[in-house]
Chimera marker file (.cmm) of the C-alpha trace (Angstrom):
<marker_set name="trace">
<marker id="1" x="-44.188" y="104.070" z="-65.202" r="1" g="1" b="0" radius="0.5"/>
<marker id="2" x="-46.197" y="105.775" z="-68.000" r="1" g="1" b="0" radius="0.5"/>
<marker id="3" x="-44.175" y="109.083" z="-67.337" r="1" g="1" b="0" radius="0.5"/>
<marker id="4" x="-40.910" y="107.667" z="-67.064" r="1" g="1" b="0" radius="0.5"/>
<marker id="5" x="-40.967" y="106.120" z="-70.817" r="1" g="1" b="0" radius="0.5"/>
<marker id="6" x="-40.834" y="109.661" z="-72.506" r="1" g="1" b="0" radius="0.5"/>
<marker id="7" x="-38.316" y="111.199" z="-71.061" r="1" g="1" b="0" radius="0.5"/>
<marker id="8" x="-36.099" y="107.831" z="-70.992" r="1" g="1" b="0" radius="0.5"/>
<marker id="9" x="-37.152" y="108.015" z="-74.820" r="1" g="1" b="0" radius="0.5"/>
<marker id="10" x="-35.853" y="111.366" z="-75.183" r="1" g="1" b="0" radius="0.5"/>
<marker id="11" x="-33.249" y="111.152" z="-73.044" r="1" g="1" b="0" radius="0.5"/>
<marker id="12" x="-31.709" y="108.082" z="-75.960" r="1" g="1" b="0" radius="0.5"/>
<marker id="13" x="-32.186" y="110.677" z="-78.865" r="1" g="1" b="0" radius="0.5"/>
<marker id="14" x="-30.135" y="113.137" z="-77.417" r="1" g="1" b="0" radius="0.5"/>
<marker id="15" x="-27.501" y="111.039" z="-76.727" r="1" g="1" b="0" radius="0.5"/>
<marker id="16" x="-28.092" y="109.357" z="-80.051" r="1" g="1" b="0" radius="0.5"/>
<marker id="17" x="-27.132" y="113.087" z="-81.689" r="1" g="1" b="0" radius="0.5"/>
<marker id="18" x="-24.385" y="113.813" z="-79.481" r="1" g="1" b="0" radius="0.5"/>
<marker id="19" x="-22.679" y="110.369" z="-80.405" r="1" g="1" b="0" radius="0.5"/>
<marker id="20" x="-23.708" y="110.868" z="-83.788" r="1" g="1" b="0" radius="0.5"/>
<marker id="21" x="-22.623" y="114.932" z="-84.238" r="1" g="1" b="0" radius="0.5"/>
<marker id="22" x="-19.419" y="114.310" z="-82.557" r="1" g="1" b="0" radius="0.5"/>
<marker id="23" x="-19.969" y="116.450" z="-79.108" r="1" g="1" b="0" radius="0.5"/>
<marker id="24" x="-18.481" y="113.576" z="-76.789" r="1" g="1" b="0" radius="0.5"/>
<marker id="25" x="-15.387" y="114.093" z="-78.027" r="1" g="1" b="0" radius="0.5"/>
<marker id="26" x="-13.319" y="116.761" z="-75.731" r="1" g="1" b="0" radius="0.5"/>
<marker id="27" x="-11.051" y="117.569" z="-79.015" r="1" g="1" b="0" radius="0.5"/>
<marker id="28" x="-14.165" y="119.040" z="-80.911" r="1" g="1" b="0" radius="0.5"/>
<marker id="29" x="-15.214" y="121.092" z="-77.897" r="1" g="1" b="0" radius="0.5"/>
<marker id="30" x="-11.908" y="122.595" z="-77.289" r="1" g="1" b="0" radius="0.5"/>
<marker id="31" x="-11.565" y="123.013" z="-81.008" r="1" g="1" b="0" radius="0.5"/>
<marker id="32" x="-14.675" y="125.109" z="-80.801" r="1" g="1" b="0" radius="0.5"/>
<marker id="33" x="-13.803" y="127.459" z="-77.810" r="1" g="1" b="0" radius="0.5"/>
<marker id="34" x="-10.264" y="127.642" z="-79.370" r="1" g="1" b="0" radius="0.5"/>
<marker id="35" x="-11.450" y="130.844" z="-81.290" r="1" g="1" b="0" radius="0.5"/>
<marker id="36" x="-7.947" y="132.393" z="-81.705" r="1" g="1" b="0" radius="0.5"/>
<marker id="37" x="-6.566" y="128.770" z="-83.180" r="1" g="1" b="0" radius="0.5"/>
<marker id="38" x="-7.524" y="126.296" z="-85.276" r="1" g="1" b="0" radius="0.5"/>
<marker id="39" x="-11.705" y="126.706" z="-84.721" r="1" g="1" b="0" radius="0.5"/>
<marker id="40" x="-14.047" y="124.404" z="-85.576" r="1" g="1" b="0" radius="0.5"/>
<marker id="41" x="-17.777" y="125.502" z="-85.852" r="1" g="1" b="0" radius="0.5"/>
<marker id="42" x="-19.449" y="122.482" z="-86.110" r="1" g="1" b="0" radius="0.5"/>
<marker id="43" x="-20.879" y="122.560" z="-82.327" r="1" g="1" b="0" radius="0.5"/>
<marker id="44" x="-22.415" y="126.199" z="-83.049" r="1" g="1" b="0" radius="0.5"/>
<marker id="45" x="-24.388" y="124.312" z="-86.125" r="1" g="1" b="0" radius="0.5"/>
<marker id="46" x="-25.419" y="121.287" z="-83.251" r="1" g="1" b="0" radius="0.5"/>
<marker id="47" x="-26.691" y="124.161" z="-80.633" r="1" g="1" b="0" radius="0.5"/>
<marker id="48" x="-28.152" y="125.982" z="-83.642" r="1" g="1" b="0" radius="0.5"/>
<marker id="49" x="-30.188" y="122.863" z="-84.354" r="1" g="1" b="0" radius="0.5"/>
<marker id="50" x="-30.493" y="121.771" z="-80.645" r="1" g="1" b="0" radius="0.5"/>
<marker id="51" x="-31.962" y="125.254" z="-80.160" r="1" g="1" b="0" radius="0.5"/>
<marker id="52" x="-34.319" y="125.318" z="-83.307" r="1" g="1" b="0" radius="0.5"/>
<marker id="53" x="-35.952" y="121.840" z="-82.268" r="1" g="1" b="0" radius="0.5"/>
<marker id="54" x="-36.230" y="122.840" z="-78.678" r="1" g="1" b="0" radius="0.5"/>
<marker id="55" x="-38.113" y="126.050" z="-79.449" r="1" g="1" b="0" radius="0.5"/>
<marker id="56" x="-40.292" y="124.302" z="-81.428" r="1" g="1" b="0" radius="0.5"/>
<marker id="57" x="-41.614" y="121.773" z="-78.861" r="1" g="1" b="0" radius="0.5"/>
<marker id="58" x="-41.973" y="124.272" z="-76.523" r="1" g="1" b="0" radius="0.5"/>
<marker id="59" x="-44.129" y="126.446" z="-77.991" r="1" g="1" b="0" radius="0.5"/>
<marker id="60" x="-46.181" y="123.271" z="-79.291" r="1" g="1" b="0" radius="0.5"/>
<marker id="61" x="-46.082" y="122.198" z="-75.614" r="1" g="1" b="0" radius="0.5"/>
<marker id="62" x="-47.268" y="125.715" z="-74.314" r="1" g="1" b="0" radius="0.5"/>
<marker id="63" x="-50.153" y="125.447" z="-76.679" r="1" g="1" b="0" radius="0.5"/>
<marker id="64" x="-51.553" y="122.803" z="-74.629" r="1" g="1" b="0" radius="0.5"/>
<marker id="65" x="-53.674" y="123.304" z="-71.237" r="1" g="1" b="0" radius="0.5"/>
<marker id="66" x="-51.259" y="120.871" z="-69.050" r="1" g="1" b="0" radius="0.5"/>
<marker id="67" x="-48.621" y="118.610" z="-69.575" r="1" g="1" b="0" radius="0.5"/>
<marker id="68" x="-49.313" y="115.110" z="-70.277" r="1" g="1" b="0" radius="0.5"/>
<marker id="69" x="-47.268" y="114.001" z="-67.080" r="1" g="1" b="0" radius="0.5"/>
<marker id="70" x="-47.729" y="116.863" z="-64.659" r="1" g="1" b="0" radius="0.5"/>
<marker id="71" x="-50.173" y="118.790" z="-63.281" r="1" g="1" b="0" radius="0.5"/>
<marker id="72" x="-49.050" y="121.920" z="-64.602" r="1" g="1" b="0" radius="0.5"/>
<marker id="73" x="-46.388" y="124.137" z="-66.263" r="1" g="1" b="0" radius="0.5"/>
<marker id="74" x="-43.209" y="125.405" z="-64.650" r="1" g="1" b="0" radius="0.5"/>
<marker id="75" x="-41.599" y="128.458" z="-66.256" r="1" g="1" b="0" radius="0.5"/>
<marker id="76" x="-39.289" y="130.293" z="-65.236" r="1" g="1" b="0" radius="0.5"/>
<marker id="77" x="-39.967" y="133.769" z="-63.905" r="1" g="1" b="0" radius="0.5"/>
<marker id="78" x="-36.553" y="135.313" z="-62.510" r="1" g="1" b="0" radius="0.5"/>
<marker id="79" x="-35.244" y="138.036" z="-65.659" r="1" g="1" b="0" radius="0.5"/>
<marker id="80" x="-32.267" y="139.329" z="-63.225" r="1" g="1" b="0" radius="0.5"/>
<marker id="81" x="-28.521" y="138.710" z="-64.072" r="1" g="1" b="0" radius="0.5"/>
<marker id="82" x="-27.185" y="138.006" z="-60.644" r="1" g="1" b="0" radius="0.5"/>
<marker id="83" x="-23.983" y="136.987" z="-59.027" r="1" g="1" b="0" radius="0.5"/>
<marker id="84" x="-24.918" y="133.287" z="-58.501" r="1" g="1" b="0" radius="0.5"/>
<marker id="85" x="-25.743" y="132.936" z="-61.952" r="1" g="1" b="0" radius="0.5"/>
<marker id="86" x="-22.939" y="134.951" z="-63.716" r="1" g="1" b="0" radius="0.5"/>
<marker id="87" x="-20.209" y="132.650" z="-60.646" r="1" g="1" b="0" radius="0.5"/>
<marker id="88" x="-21.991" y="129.293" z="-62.152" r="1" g="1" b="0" radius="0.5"/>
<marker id="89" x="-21.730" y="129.710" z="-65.622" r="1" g="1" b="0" radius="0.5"/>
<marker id="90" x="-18.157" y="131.015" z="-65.083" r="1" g="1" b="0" radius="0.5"/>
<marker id="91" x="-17.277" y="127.722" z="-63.416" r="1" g="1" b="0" radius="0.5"/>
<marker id="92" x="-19.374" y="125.284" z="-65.879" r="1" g="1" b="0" radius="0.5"/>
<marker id="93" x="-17.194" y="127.297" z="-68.564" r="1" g="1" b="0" radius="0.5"/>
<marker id="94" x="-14.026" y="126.852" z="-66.618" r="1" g="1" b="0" radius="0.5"/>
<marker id="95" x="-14.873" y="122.901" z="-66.478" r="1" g="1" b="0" radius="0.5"/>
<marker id="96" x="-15.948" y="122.622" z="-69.755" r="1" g="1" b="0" radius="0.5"/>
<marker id="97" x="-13.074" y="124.282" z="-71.794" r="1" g="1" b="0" radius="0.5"/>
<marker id="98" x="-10.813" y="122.868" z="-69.462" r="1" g="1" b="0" radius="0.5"/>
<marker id="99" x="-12.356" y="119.064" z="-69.917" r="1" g="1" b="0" radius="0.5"/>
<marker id="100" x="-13.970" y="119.469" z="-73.087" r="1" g="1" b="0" radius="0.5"/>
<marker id="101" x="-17.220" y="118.030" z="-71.223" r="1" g="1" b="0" radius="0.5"/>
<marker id="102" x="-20.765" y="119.136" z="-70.202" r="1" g="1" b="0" radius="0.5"/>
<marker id="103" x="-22.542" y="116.848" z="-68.046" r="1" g="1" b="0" radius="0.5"/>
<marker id="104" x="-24.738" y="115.126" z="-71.646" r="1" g="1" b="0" radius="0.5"/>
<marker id="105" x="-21.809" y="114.197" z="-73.647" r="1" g="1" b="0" radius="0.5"/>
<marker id="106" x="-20.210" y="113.030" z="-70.192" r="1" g="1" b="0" radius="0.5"/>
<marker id="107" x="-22.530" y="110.825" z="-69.617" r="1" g="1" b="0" radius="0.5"/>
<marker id="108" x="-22.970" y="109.141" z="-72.987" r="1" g="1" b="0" radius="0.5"/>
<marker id="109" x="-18.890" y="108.663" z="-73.403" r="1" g="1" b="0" radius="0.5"/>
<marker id="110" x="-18.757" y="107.456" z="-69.945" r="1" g="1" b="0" radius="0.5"/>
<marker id="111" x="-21.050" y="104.721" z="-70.823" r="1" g="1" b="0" radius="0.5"/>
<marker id="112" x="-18.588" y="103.891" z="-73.864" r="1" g="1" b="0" radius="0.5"/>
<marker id="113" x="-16.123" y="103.360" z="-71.357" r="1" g="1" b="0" radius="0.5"/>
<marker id="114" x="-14.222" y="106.618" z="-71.229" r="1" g="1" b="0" radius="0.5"/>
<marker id="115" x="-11.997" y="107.002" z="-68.553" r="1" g="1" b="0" radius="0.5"/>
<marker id="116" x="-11.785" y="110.800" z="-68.782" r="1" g="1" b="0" radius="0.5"/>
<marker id="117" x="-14.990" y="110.925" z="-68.900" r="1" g="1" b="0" radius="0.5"/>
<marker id="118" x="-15.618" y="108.977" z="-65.746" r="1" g="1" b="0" radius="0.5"/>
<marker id="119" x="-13.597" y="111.391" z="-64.278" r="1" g="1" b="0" radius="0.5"/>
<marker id="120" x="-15.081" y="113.902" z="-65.273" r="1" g="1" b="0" radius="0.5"/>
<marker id="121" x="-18.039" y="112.705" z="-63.884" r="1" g="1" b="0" radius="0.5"/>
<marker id="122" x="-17.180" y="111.593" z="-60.855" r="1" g="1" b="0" radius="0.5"/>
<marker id="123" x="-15.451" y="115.157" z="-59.970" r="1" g="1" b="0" radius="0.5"/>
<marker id="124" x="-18.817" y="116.991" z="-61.309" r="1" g="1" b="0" radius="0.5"/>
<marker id="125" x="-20.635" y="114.613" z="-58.432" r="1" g="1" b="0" radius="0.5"/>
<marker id="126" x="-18.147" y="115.280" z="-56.215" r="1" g="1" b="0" radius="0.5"/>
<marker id="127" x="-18.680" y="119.384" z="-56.682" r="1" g="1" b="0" radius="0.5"/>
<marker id="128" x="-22.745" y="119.100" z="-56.576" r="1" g="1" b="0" radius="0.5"/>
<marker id="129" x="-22.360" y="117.201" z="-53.136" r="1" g="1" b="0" radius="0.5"/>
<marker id="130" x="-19.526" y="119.925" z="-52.006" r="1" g="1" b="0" radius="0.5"/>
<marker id="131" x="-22.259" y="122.408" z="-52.774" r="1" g="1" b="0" radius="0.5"/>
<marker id="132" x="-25.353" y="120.591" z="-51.238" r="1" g="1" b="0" radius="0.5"/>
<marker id="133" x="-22.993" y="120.173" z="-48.008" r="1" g="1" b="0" radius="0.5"/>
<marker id="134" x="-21.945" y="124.095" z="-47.925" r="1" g="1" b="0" radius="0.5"/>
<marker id="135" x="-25.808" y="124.279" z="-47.558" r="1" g="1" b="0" radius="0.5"/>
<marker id="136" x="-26.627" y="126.173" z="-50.504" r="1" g="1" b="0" radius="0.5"/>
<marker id="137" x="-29.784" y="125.545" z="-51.722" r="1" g="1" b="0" radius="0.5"/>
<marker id="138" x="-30.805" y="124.561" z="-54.901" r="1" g="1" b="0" radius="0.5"/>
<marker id="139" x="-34.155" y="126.099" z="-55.971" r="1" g="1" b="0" radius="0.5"/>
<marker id="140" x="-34.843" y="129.810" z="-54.418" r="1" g="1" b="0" radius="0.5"/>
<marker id="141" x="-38.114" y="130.963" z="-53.901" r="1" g="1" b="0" radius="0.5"/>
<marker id="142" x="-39.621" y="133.255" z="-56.788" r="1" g="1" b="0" radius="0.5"/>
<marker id="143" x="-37.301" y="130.919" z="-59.162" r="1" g="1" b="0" radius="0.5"/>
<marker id="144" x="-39.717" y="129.757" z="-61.270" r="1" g="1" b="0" radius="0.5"/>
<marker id="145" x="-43.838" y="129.587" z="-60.901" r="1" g="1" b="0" radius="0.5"/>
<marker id="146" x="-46.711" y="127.176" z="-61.675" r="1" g="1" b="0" radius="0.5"/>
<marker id="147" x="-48.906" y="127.983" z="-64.623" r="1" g="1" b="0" radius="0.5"/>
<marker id="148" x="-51.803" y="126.714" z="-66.114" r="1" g="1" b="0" radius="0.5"/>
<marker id="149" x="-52.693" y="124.290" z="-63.230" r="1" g="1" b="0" radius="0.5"/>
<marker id="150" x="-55.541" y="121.617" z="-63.463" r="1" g="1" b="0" radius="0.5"/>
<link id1="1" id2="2" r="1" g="1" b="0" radius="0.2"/>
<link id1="2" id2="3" r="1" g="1" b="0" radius="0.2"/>
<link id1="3" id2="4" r="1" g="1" b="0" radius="0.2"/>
<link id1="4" id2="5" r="1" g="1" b="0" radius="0.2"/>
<link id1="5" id2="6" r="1" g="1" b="0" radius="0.2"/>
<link id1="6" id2="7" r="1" g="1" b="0" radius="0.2"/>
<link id1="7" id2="8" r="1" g="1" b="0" radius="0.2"/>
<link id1="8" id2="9" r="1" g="1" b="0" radius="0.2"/>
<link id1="9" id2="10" r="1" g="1" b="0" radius="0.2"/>
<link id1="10" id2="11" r="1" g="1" b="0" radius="0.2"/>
<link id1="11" id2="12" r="1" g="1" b="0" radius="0.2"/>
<link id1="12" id2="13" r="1" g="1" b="0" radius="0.2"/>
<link id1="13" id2="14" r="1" g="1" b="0" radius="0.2"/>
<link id1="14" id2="15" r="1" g="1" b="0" radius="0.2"/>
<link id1="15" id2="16" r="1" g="1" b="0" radius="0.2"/>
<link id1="16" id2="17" r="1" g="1" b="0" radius="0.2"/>
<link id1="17" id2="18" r="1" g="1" b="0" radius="0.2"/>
<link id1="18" id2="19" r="1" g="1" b="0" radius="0.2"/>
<link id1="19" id2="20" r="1" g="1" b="0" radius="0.2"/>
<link id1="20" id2="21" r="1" g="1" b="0" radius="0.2"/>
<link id1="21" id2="22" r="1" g="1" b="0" radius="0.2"/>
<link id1="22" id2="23" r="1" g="1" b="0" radius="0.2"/>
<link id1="23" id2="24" r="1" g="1" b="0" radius="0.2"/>
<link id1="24" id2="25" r="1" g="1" b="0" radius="0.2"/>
<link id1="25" id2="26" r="1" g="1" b="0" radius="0.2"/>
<link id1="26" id2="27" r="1" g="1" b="0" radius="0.2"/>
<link id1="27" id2="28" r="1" g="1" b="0" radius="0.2"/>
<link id1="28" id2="29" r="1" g="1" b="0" radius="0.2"/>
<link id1="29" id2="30" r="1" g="1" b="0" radius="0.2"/>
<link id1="30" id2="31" r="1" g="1" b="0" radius="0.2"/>
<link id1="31" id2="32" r="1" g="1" b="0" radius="0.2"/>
<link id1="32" id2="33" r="1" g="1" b="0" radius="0.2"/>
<link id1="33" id2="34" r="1" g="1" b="0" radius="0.2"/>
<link id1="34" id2="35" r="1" g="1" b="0" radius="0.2"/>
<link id1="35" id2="36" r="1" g="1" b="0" radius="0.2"/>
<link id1="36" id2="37" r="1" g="1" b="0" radius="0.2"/>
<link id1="37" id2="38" r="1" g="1" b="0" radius="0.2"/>
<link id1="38" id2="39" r="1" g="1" b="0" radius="0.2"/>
<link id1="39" id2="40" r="1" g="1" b="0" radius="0.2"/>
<link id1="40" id2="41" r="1" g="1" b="0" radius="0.2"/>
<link id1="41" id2="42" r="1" g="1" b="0" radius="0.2"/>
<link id1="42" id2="43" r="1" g="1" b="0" radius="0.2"/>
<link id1="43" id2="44" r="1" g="1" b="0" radius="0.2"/>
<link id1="44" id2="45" r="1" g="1" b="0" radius="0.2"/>
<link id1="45" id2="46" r="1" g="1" b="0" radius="0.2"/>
<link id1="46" id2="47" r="1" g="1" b="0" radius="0.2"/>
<link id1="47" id2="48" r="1" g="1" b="0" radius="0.2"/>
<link id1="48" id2="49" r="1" g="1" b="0" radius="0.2"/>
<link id1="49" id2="50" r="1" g="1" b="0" radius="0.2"/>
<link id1="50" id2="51" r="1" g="1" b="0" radius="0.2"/>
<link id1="51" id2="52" r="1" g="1" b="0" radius="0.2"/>
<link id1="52" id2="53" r="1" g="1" b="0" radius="0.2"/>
<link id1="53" id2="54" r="1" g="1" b="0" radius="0.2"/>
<link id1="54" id2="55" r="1" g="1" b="0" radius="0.2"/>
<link id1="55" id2="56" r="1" g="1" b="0" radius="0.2"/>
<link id1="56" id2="57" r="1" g="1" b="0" radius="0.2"/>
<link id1="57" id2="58" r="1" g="1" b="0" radius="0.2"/>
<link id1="58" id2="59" r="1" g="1" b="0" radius="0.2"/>
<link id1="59" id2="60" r="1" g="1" b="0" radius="0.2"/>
<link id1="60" id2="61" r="1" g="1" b="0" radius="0.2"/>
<link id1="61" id2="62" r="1" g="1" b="0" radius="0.2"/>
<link id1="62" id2="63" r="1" g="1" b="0" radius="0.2"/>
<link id1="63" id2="64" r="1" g="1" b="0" radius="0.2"/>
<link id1="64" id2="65" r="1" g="1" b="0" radius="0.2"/>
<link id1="65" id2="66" r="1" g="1" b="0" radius="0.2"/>
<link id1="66" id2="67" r="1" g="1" b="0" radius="0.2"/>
<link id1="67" id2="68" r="1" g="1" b="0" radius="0.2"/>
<link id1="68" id2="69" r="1" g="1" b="0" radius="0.2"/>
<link id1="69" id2="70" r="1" g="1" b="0" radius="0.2"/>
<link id1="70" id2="71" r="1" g="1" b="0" radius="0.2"/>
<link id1="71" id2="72" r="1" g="1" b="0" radius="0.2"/>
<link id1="72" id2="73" r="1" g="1" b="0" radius="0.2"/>
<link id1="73" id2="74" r="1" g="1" b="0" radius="0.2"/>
<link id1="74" id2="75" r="1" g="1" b="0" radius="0.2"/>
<link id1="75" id2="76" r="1" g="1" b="0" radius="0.2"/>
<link id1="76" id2="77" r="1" g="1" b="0" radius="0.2"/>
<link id1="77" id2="78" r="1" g="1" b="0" radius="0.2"/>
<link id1="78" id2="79" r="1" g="1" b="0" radius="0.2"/>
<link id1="79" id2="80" r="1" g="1" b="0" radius="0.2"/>
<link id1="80" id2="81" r="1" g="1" b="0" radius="0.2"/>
<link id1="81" id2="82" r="1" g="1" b="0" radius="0.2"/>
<link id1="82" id2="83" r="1" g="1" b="0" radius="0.2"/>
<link id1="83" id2="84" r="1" g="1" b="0" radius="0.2"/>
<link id1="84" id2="85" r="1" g="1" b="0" radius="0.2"/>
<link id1="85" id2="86" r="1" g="1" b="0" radius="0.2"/>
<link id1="86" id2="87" r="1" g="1" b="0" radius="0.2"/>
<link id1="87" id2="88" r="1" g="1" b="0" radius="0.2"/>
<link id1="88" id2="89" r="1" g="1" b="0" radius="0.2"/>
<link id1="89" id2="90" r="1" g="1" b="0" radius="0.2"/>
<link id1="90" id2="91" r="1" g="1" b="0" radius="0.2"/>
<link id1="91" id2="92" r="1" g="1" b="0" radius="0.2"/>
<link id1="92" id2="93" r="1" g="1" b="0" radius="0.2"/>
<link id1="93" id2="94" r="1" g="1" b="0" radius="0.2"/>
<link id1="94" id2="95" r="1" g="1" b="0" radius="0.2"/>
<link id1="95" id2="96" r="1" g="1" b="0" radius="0.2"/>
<link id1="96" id2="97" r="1" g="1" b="0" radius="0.2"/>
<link id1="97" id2="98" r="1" g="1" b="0" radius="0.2"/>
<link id1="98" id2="99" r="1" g="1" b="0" radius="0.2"/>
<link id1="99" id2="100" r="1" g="1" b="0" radius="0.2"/>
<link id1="100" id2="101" r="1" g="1" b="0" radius="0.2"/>
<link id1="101" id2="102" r="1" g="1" b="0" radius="0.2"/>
<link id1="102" id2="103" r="1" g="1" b="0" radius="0.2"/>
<link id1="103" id2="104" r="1" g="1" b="0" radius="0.2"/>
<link id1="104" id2="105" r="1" g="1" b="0" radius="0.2"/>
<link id1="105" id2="106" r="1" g="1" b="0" radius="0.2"/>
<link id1="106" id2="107" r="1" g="1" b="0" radius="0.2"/>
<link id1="107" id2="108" r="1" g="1" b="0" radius="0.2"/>
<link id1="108" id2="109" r="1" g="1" b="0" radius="0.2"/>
<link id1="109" id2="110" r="1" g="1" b="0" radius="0.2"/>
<link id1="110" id2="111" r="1" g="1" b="0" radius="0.2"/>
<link id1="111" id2="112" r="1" g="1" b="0" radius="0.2"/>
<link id1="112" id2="113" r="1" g="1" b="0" radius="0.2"/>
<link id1="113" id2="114" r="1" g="1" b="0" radius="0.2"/>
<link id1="114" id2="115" r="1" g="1" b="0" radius="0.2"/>
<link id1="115" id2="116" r="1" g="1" b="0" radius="0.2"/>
<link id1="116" id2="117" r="1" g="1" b="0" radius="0.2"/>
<link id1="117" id2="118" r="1" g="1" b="0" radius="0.2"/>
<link id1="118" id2="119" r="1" g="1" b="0" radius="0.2"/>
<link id1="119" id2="120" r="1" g="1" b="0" radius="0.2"/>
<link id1="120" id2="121" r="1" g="1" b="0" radius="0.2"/>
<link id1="121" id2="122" r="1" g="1" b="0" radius="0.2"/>
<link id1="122" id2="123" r="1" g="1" b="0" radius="0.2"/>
<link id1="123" id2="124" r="1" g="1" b="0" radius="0.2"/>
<link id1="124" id2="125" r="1" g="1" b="0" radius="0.2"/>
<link id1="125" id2="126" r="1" g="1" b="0" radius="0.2"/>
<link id1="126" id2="127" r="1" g="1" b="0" radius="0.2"/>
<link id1="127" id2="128" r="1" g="1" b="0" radius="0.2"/>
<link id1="128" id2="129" r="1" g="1" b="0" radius="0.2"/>
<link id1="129" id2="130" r="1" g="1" b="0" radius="0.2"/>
<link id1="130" id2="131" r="1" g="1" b="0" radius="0.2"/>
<link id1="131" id2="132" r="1" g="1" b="0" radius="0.2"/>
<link id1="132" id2="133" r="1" g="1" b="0" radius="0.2"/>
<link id1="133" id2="134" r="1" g="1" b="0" radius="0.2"/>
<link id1="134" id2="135" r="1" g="1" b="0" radius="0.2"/>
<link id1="135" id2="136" r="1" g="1" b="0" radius="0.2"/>
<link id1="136" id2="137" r="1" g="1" b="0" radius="0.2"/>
<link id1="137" id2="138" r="1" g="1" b="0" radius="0.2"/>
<link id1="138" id2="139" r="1" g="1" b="0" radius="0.2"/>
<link id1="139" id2="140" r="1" g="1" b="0" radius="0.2"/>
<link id1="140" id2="141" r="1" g="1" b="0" radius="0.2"/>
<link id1="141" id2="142" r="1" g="1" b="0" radius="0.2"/>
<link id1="142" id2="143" r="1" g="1" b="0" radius="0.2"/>
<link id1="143" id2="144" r="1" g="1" b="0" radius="0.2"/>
<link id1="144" id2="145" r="1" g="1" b="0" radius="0.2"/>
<link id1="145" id2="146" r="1" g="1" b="0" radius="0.2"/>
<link id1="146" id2="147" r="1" g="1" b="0" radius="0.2"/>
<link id1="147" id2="148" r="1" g="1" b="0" radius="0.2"/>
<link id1="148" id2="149" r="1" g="1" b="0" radius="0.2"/>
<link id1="149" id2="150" r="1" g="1" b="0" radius="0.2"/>
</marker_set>
């Protein structure tokens, strides 16, 4: 249980600043990827921040000789620009501009209720088991490595 209460804790404050910056409404998404049009660069300044206060834990994190709730590090260690990573980002960009959702500010408006945003969800569920079924796997060796192990 003790490892399950800090990432349920930080799991809350991110959806606490999506909610609160805006990002679970599809409008201000598509607003932002509508660079020709009428653009709104408010989620740059959220990603900016996101970024900022990521970075910052992580080097704080690194600092230390293990995790608190693991038994060591996992970084990853592939630096190649490949075909199954250029195809996936092209489809979560397809899905996002064309929903105006990413899987975080999915989840939090589907627990408001939102019925576009249960659909959303449901078809992004729906694609992940399509994938697992094709028999594609999910991690590849060499992905990512153990460091710093106790």
């Amino acid at each position: 249980m003790k490892g399950r209460f800090v990432p349920f804790l930080l799991g809350v404050v991110f959806a606490l600043g999506l909610g609160i910056s805006g990002m679970t409404d599809p409008r201000k998404i598509i607003a932002f990827l509508n660079v020709a049009g009428a653009w709104d660069p408010s989620l740059a300044f959220v990603m900016i921040g996101a970024v900022a206060v990521h970075f910052g834990f992580a080097q704080w994190a690194l600092r230390a000789k293990k995790p608190a709730w693991a038994p060591a590090f996992f970084l990853a260690t592939k630096t190649t620009i490949g075909a199954p990573l250029v195809t996936g980002a092209a489809i979560f960009g397809l899905g996002w501009g064309a929903a105006g959702y990413c899987p975080g500010p999915a989840v939090v408006a589907a627990s408001g209720g939102s019925v576009p945003a249960l659909l959303f969800l449901g078809s992004m569920l729906a694609g992940i088991a399509v994938f697992r079924w094709i028999g594609v796997p999910s991690r590849r060796p060499g992905s990512s490595r153990l460091v710093r192990s106790s």
